[in-house]
MDTraj code that builds the backbone (N, CA, C; nanometers):
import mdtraj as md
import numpy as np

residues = "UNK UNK UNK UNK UNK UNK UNK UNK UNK UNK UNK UNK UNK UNK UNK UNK UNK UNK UNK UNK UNK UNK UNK UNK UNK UNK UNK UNK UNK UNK UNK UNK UNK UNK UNK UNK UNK UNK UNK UNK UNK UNK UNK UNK UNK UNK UNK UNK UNK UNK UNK UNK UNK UNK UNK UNK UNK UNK UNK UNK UNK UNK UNK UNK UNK UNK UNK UNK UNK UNK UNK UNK UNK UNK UNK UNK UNK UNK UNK UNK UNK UNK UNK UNK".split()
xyz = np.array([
    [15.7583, 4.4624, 34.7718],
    [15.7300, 4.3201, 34.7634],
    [15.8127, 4.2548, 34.6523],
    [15.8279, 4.3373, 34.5522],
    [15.8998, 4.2767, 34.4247],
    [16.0581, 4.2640, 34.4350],
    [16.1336, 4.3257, 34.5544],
    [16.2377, 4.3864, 34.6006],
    [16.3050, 4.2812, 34.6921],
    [16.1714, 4.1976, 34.7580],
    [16.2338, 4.1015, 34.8164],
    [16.1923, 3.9606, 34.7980],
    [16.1271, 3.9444, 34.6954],
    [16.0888, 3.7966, 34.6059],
    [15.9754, 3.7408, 34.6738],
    [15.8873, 3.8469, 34.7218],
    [15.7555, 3.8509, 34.7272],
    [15.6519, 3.8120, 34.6518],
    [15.5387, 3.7267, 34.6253],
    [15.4235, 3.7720, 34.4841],
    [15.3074, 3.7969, 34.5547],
    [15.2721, 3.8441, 34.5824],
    [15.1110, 3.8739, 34.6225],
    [15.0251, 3.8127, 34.5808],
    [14.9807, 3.6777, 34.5530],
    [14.8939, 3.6066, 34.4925],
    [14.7568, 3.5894, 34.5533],
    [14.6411, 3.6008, 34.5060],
    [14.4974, 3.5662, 34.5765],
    [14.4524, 3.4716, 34.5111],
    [14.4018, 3.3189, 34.6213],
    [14.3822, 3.2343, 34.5336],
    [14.2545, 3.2391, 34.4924],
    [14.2126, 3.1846, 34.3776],
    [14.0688, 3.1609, 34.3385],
    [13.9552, 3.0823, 34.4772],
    [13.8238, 3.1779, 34.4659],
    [13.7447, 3.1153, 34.5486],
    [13.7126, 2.9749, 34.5579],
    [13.7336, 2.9139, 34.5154],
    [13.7352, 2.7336, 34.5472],
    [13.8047, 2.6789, 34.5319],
    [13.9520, 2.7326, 34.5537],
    [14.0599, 2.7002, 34.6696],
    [14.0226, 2.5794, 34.8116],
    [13.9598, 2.7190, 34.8481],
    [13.9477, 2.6451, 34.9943],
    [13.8571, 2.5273, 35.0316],
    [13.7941, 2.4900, 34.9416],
    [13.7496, 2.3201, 34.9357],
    [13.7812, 2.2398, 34.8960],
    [13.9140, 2.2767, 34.8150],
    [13.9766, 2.1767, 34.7776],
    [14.0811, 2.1564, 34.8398],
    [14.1485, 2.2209, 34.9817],
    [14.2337, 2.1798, 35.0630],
    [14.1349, 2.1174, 35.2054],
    [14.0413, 2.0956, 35.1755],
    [13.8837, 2.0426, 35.2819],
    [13.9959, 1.9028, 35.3214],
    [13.9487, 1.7940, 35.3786],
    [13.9749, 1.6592, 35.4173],
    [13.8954, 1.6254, 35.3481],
    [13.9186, 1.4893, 35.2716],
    [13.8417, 1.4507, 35.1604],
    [13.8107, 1.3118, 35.1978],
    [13.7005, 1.2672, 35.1811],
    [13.6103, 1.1392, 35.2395],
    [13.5203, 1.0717, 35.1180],
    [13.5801, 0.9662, 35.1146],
    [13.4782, 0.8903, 35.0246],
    [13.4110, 0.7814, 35.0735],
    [13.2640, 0.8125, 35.0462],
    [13.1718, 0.7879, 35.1114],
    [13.0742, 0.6960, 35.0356],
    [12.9513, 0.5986, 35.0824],
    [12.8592, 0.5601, 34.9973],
    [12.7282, 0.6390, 35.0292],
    [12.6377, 0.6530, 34.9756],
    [12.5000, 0.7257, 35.0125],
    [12.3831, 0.6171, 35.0533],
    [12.3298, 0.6407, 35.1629],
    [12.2953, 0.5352, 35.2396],
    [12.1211, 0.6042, 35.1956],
    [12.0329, 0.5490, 35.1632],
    [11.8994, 0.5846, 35.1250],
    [11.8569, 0.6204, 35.2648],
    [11.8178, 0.7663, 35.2533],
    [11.6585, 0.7799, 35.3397],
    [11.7952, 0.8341, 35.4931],
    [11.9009, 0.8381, 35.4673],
    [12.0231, 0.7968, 35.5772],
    [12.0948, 0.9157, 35.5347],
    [12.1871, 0.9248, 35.4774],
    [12.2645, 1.0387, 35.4146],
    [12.4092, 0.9684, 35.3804],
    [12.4769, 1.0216, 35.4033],
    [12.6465, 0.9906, 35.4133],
    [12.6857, 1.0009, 35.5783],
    [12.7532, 0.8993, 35.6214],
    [12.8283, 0.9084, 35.7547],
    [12.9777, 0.9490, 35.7368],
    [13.0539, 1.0331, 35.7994],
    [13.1731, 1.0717, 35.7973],
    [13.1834, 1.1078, 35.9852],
    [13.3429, 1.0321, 35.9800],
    [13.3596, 1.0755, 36.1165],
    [13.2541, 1.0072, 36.2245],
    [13.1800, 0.9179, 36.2289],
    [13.0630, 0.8972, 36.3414],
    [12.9397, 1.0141, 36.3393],
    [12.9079, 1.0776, 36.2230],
    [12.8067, 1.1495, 36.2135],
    [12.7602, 1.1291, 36.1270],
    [12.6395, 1.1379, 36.1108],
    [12.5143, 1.1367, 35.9926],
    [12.4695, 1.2604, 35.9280],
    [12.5138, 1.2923, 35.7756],
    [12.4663, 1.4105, 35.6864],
    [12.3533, 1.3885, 35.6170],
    [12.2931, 1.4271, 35.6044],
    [12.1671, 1.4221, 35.4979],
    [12.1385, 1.5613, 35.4329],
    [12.0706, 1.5654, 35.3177],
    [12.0156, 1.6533, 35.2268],
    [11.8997, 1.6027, 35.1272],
    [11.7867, 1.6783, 35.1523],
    [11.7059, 1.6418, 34.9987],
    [11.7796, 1.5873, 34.8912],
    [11.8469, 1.6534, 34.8153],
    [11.9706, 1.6276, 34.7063],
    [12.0063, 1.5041, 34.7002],
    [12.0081, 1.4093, 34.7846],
    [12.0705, 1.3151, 34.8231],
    [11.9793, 1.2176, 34.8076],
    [11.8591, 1.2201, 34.8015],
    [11.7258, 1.1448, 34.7684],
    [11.7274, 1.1136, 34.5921],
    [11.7860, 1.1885, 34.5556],
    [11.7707, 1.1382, 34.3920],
    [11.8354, 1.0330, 34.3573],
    [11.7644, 0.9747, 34.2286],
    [11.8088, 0.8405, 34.1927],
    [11.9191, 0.8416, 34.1547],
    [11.9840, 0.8804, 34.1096],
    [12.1307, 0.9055, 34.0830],
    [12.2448, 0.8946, 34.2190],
    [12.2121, 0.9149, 34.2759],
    [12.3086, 0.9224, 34.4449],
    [12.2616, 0.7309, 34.4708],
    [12.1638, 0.6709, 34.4390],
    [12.1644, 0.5217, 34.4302],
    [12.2138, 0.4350, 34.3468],
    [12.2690, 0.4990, 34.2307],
    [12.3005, 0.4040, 34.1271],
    [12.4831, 0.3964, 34.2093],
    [12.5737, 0.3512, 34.0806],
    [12.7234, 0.3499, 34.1403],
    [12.7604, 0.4554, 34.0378],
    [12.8697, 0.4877, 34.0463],
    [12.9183, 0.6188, 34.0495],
    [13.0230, 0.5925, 33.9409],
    [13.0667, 0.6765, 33.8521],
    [13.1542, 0.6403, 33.7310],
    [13.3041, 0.6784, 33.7956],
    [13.3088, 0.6825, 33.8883],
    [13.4797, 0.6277, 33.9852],
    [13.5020, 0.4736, 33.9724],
    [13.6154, 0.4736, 33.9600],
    [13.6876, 0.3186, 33.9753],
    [13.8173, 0.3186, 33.9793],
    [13.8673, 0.2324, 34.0244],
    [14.0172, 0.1949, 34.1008],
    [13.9305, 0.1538, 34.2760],
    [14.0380, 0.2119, 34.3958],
    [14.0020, 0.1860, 34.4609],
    [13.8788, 0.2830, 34.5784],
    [13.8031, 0.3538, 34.4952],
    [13.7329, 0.4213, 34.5663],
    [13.6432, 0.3759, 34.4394],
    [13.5601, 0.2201, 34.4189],
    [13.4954, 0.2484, 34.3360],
    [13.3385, 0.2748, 34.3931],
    [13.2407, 0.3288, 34.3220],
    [13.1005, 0.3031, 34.3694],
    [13.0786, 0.4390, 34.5486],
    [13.1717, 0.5117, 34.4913],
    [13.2120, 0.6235, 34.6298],
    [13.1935, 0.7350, 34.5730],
    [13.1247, 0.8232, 34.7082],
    [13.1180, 0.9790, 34.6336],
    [13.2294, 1.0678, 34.7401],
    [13.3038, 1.1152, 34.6716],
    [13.4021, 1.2500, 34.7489],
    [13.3050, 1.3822, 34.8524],
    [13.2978, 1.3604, 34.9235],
    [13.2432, 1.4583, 35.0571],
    [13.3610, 1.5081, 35.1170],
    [13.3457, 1.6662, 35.1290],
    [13.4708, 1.7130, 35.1999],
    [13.3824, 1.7727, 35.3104],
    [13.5198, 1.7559, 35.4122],
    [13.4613, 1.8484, 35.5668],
    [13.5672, 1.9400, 35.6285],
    [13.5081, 2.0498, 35.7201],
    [13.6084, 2.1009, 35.7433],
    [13.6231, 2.0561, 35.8967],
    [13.7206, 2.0249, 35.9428],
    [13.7121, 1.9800, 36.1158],
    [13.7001, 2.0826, 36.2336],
    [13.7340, 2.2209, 36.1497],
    [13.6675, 2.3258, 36.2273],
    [13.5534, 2.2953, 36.2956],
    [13.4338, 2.2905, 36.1886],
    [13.2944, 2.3151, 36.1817],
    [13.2573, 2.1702, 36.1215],
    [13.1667, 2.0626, 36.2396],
    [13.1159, 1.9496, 36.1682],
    [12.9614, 1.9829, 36.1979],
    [12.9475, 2.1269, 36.1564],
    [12.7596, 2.1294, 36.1168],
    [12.7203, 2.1219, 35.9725],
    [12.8076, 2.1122, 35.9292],
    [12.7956, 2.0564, 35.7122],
    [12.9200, 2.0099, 35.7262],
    [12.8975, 1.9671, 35.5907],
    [13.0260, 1.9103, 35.5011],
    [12.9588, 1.9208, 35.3548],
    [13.0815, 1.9604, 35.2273],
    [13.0759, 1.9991, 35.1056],
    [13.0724, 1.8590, 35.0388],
    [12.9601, 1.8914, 34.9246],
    [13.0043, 1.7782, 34.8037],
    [12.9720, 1.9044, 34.6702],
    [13.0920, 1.8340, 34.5951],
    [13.0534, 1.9091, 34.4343],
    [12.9632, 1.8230, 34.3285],
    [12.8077, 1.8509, 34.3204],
    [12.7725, 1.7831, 34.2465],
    [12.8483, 1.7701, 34.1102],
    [12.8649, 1.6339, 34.0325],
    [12.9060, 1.6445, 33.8896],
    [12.8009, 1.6746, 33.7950],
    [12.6898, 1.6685, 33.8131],
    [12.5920, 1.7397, 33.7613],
    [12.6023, 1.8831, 33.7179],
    [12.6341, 1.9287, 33.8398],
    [12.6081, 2.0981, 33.8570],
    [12.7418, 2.1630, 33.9202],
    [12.8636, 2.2038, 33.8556],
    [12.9472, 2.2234, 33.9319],
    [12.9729, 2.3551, 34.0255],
])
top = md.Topology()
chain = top.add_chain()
for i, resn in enumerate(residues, 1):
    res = top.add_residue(resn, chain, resSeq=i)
    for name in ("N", "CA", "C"):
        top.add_atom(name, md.element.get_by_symbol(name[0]), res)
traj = md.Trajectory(xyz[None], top)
Protein backbone atom coordinates (compact mmCIF):
# COMPACT_ATOMS: atom_id res chain seq x y z
CA UNK A 1 0.00 0.00 0.00
CA UNK A 2 2.88 2.34 0.89
CA UNK A 3 4.56 1.27 -2.54
CA UNK A 4 1.88 2.67 -4.45
CA UNK A 5 0.70 5.97 -2.57
CA UNK A 6 -1.90 4.23 -0.82
CA UNK A 7 -3.01 5.37 3.06
CA UNK A 8 -5.34 3.18 4.64
CA UNK A 9 -7.28 5.63 6.59
CA UNK A 10 -10.54 4.74 8.87
CA UNK A 11 -12.64 7.54 9.39
CA UNK A 12 -13.88 8.44 12.83
CA UNK A 13 -17.43 7.15 13.74
CA UNK A 14 -19.34 10.40 13.12
CA UNK A 15 -18.13 10.78 9.87
CA UNK A 16 -21.03 9.47 8.47
CA UNK A 17 -23.54 12.11 9.71
CA UNK A 18 -21.84 14.56 8.81
CA UNK A 19 -21.84 13.72 5.07
CA UNK A 20 -26.06 13.11 5.95
CA UNK A 21 -28.13 15.93 3.69
CA UNK A 22 -28.50 18.66 5.96
CA UNK A 23 -31.97 20.46 6.56
CA UNK A 24 -32.78 23.33 8.48
CA UNK A 25 -35.76 23.15 9.97
CA UNK A 26 -38.22 24.98 12.59
CA UNK A 27 -39.83 22.74 15.43
CA UNK A 28 -43.41 22.86 15.09
CA UNK A 29 -45.06 22.15 18.84
CA UNK A 30 -46.93 18.95 19.56
CA UNK A 31 -45.89 18.44 15.37
CA UNK A 32 -42.19 17.66 15.10
CA UNK A 33 -39.95 18.88 12.22
CA UNK A 34 -41.18 18.33 8.50
CA UNK A 35 -38.41 17.46 6.00
CA UNK A 36 -39.06 16.30 2.55
CA UNK A 37 -43.17 16.13 2.92
CA UNK A 38 -42.84 14.05 6.11
CA UNK A 39 -43.50 14.59 9.67
CA UNK A 40 -40.68 13.61 12.53
CA UNK A 41 -41.45 13.78 15.98
CA UNK A 42 -39.71 12.78 19.29
CA UNK A 43 -40.43 13.31 23.04
CA UNK A 44 -37.07 15.38 22.98
CA UNK A 45 -38.63 17.71 20.91
CA UNK A 46 -41.36 18.70 23.48
CA UNK A 47 -38.89 20.64 25.60
CA UNK A 48 -38.92 24.21 26.07
CA UNK A 49 -35.88 24.85 24.55
CA UNK A 50 -36.77 23.36 20.91
CA UNK A 51 -39.57 26.55 21.32
CA UNK A 52 -37.48 29.28 22.09
CA UNK A 53 -35.09 30.57 18.80
CA UNK A 54 -31.98 29.11 18.46
CA UNK A 55 -28.48 30.94 18.86
CA UNK A 56 -27.93 30.52 14.78
CA UNK A 57 -28.03 33.64 12.75
CA UNK A 58 -27.24 34.79 9.29
CA UNK A 59 -29.50 33.12 7.03
CA UNK A 60 -30.72 30.05 8.74
CA UNK A 61 -31.74 32.12 11.67
CA UNK A 62 -34.22 30.67 14.45
CA UNK A 63 -33.47 26.93 12.52
CA UNK A 64 -32.37 23.68 13.84
CA UNK A 65 -29.90 21.41 11.50
CA UNK A 66 -31.72 17.83 11.04
CA UNK A 67 -29.85 15.45 8.91
CA UNK A 68 -31.41 12.53 6.83
CA UNK A 69 -30.27 9.84 5.06
CA UNK A 70 -32.38 9.32 1.64
CA UNK A 71 -31.64 5.74 1.87
CA UNK A 72 -33.83 5.26 4.89
CA UNK A 73 -36.69 8.08 5.61
CA UNK A 74 -37.81 6.04 8.89
CA UNK A 75 -35.56 8.66 11.14
CA UNK A 76 -33.54 11.40 10.56
CA UNK A 77 -30.46 12.63 12.95
CA UNK A 78 -30.22 15.80 15.04
CA UNK A 79 -27.10 16.55 17.34
CA UNK A 80 -28.42 17.93 20.39
CA UNK A 81 -26.14 21.09 21.49
CA UNK A 82 -26.95 20.23 24.81
CA UNK A 83 -25.66 16.74 24.73
CA UNK A 84 -23.30 16.03 21.98
Amino acid sequence: MEQGGFDLDFPEPGFYYKVLRKHHVKVHPRRGVKILGLWYHHPVLDEPRFGQPTSRGGRHVDQWVVRSDRRDRRQVFFQDPADH
